[in-house]
N, C-alpha and C positions, 0 to 999 in steps of 0.2 A: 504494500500500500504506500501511496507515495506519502511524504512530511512534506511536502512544500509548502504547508498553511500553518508548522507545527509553531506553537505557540511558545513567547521566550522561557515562561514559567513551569512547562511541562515537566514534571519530577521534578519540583523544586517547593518551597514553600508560597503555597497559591494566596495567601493574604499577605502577599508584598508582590507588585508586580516587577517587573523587571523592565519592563517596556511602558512608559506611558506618553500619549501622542495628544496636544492641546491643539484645540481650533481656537485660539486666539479672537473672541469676540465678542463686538460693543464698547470697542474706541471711540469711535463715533458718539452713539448715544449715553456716552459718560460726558461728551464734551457736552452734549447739547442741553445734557439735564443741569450742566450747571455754566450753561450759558458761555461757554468756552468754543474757540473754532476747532473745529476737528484734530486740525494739527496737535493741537495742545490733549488731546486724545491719546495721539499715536507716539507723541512723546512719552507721557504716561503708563503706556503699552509696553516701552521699551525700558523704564524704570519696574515693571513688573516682572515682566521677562529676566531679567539679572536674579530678582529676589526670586525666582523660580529655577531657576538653571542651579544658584547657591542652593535651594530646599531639596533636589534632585538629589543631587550629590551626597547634600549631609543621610537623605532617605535612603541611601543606598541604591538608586534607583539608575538600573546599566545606562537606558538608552532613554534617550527625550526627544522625542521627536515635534516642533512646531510649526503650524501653519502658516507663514510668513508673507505670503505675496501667492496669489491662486492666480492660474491663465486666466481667471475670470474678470481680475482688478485692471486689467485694460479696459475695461466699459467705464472704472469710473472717471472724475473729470482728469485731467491733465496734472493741474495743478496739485490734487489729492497723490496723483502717481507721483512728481518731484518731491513731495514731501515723505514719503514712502522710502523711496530710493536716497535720498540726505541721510536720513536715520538709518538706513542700513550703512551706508557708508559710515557716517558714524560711532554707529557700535560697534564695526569691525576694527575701525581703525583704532577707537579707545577701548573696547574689551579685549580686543583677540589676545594682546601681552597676558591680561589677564585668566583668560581661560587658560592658555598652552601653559603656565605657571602652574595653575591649579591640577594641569591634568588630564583636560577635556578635551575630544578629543572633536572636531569638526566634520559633520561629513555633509552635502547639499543635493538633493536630490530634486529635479526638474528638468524646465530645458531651458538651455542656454544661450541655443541659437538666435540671433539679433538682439541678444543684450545692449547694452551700453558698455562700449570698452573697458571699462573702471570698475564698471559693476562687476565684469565677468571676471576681471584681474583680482578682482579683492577675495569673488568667492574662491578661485583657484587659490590665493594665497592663504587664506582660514585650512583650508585644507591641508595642505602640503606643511605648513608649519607644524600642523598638529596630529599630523597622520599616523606619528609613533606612541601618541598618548594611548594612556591604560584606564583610566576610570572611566569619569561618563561621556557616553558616546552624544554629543548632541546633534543628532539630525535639522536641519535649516532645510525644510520645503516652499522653494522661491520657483516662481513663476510655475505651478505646481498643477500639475491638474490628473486624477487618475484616471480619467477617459483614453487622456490623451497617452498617458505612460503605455497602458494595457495594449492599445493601438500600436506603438510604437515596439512594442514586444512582439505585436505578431507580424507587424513587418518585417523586423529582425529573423522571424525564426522561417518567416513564406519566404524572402530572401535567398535564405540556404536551400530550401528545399527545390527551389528553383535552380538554384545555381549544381544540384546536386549532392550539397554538400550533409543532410539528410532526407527522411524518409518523411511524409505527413501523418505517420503511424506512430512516428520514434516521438511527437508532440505529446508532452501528458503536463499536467498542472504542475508538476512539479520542475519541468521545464522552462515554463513560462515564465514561473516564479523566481526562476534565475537568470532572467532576460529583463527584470523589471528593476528600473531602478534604484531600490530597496534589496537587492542586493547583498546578500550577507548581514544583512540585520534582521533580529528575530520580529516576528509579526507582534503590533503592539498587544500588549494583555488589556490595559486599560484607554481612551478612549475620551477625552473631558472636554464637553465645549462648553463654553461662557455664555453670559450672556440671556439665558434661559430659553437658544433656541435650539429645537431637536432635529436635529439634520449634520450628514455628512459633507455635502455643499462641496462632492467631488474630490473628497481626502481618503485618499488609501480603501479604495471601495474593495480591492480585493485582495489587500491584508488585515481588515479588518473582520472576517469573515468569522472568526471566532472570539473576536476582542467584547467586554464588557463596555456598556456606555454610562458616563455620568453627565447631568447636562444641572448645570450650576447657574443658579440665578442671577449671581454678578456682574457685571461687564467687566472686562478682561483688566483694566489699570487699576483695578480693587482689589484682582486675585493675589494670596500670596501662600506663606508656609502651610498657615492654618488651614486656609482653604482646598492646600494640594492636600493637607491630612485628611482633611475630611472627603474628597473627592477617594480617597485609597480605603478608607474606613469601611466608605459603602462599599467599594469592589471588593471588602477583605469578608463581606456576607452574600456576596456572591457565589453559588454551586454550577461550578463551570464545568461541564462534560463533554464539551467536544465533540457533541452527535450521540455519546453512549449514555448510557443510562446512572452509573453514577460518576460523582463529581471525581477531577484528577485530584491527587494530595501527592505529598510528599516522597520521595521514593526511599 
């Protein structure tokens, strides 16, 4: 039977996950509830995000994966996307010392095609800096979209078959799974969007296939330690069985 959906927590202690992946949402309507422009949101978002990355790490917590920038946030205005890309630019250029210090290790998963020079130079360089780091793995999903990833997989794999180079028999999930961006990181266990809306909104539709959801009523520059505990608390009363009948534990 193939694992290519196997789960990071599998025979391991299932009320602590190992993987958790935030959709980052309601920058926006944090600015607006208290009369602030958006930007002043997304700044806030990004002072969140530190306090979150720090709470990870002290949780024990392998891999963090965040929804940063979706192919979908080209519809919004122009202006929203330059403020968008500042702050990324910015947090790379003033965290990155600090993460690769700490131990984290960068990985970005998207597409990068017609970036902006700078933009795509900076994510290359989070990476490569911190490529040998050991603790927590932080996943950055920029210009993100899992329609598109899955798509992009099976062009990859029709590609070879065409070219000869396999069989359209030798394709199984567990294949595909390794043609997908996410790539050697385990499928998140948990799952937490902000904000209080319940939707994937195009984020890892099929690595999430067995993850737990938490959907948290805050907007995203409110979230912090307390709030990832309590997001882990409900996943730790979670009976997670994977299609069988009873829940995995411990091995």
């Amino acid at each position: 039977m193939s694992n290519a959906a196997a789960p990071a927590t599998e025979g391991s202690d299932r009320s602590s996950p190992a993987h958790v992946a935030i959709i980052m949402d309601g920058n926006g309507r944090w600015a607006a509830a208290r009369g602030l422009p958006r930007a002043e949101g997304h700044r806030r978002g990004v002072e969140a995000l530190r306090r979150v990355v720090r709470a990870s790490d002290e949780l024990g917590i392998r891999y963090l994966t965040i929804f940063s920038f979706s192919s979908e946030n080209w519809s919004r205005p122009a202006s929203e996307i330059s403020d968008l890309f500042g702050l990324l630019r910015r947090f790379i250029r003033n965290d990155l010392a600090t993460l690769h210090r700490d131990g984290v290790r960068v990985r970005v998963i998207g597409e990068r095609h017609g970036l902006e020079g700078d933009i795509a130079s900076l994510l290359k360089e989070a990476e490569d800096l911190t490529r040998n780091n050991t603790k927590l793995t932080l996943v950055v999903a920029f210009n993100y979209g899992s329609r598109h990833e899955i798509a992009m997989a099976a062009q990859r794999l029709a590609r070879e078959v065409a070219e000869g180079k396999r069989t359209a028999d030798s394709i199984t999930a567990e294949l595909l799974d390794q043609s997908l961006d996410t790539v050697g990181i385990p499928d998140p266990d948990l799952i937490i969007r902000t904000s209080g809306e319940q939707r994937l909104s195009n984020f890892l539709m099929w690595q999430a296939a067995y993850s737990e959801f938490v959907f948290v009523p805050m907007h995203w520059p409110d979230f912090d330690k307390a709030a990832l505990e309590g997001a882990i608390a409900e996943y730790a009363t979670r009976e997670r069985r994977f299609g069988g009948l009873v829940a995995k534990t411990a091995s």
